[in-house]
C-alpha positions in Angstrom: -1.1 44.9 -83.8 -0.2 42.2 -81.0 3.2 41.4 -80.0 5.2 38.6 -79.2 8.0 36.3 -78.8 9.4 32.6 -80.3 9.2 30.3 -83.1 5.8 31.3 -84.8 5.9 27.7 -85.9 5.8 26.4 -82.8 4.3 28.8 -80.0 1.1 29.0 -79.2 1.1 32.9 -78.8 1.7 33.1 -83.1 -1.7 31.0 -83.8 -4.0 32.4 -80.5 -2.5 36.3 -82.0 -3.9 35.3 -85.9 -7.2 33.9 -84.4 -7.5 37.3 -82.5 -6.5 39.8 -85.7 -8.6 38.9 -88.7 -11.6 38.2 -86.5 -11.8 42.0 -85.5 -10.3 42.7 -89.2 -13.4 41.4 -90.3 -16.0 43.0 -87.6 -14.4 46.6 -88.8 -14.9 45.9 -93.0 -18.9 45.0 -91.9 -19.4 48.0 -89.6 -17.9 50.2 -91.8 -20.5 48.8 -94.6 -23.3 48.7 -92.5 -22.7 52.3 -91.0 -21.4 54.0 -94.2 -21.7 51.7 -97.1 -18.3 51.6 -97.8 -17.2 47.9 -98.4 -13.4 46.8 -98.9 -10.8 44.0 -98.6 -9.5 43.4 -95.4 -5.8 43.1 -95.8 -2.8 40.7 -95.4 -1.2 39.5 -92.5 2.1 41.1 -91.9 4.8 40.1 -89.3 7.8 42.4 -88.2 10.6 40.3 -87.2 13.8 41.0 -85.0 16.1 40.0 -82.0 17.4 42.5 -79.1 20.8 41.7 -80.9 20.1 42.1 -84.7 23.3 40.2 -85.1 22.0 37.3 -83.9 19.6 36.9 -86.2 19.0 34.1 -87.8 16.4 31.1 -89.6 18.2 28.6 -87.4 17.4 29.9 -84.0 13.5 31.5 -84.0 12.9 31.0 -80.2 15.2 34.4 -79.5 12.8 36.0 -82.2 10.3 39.1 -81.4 7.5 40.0 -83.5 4.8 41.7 -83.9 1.6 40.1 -86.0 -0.5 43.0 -88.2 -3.3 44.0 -90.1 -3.7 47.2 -92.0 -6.4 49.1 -91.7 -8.3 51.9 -93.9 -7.4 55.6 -92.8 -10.3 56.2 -92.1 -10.6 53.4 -89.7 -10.7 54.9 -85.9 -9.8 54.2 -82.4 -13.6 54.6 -81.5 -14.1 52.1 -84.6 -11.8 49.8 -83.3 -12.7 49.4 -79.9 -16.4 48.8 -80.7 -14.8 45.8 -82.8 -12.9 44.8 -80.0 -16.2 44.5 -77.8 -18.0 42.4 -80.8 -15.3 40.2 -81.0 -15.2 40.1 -77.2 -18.8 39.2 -76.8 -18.8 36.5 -80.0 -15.6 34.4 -80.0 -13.2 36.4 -77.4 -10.0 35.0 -78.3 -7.0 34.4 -76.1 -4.8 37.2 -77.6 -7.1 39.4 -77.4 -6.5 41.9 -75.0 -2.9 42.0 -76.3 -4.2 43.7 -79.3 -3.6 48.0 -79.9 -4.6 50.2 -82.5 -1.6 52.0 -84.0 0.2 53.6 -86.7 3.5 51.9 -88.6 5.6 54.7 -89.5 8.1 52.3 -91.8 9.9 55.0 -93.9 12.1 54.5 -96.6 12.3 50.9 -97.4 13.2 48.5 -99.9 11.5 45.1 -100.7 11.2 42.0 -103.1 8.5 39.2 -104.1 9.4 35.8 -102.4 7.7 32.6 -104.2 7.9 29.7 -102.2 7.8 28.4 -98.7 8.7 30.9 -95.6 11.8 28.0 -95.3 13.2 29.3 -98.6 13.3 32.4 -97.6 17.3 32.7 -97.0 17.9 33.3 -100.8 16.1 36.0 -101.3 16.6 37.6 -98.0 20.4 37.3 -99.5 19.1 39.3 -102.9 17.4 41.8 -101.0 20.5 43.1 -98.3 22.9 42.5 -101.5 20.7 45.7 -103.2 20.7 47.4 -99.8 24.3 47.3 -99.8 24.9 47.4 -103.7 23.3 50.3 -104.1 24.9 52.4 -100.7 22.0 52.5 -98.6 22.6 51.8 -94.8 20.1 49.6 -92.8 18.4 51.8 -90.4 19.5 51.1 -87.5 16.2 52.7 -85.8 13.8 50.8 -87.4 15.9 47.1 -88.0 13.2 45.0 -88.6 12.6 42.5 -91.1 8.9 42.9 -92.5 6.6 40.5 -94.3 3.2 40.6 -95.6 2.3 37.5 -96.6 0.0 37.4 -99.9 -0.7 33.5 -99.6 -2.9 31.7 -97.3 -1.2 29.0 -96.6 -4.0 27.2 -95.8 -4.9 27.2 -99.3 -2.3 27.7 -101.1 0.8 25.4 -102.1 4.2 25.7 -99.8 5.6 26.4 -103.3 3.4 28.9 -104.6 3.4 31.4 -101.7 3.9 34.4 -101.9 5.7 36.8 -99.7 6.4 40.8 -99.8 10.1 41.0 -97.7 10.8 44.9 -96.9 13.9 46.4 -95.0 13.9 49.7 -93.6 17.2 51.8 -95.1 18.7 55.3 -94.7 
């Protein structure tokens, strides 16, 4: 996990935190197969998303946005593991966000969630849907955990604006 703060479109921090994540993503998947034989897929990005103010909240003003930029790991993954990554990373590309990078557990709870297709943009819509079921269906937002979540299925760099695809969770009580 690495936090931060802004527009992701627009500061730096969001692209030097990506450029820091998968890299060490990807030095844990090939230690673990070279040490134990185990291979698998290294996961999707996720972003959680909120403001100090949750009311103030919104698409239209992203520079009062926190976040924090994740990739999940195996269980079986380790501190241990992850620092050695860490050093190989270090010692091949070492980049920027580096050192802003801790190994930790996500305890989300209880949450509910919904498929966006499209761009991040579009996202209002279905955002919408998704706090209309919250509410719909009598479950509170937990107040505790308020942020938004995304894991983001679609490289963007590959895929088209309008074919992304986007997991949106909310925490509820």
């Amino acid at each position: 996990m690495i936090d931060g703060r802004g527009d992701p479109n627009t500061v730096e921090e969001a692209k030097e935190t990506i450029e820091a994540l998968f890299p060490v993503a990807y030095a844990l998947k090939f230690m673990i197969k070279k040490e134990r034989g185990i291979d698998y897929v290294v996961m999707s990005l996720e972003g959680l998303w909120w403001t100090d103010d949750m009311t103030e909240f919104s698409m239209e003003n992203k520079d009062i946005w926190k976040w924090i930029y994740m990739i999940m790991q195996p269980e079986f993954i380790t501190k241990d593991m992850f620092n050695r990554a860490l050093l190989q990373v270090e010692k091949k590309k070492n980049p920027a966000a580096l050192s802003k990078m801790r190994f930790e557990t996500l305890h989300e709870g209880l949450s509910a969630q919904i498929m966006h297709i499209g761009p991040y943009s579009a996202e209002g819509p279905t955002i919408d849907k998704l706090h209309n079921f919250i509410r719909e269906n009598n479950y509170k937002f937990d107040g505790l955990k308020e942020k938004h979540h995304e894991i983001y299925l679609s490289d963007p760099r590959k895929v088209a604006p309008e074919k992304m695809k986007t997991i949106i969770r909310q925490p509820v009580r």
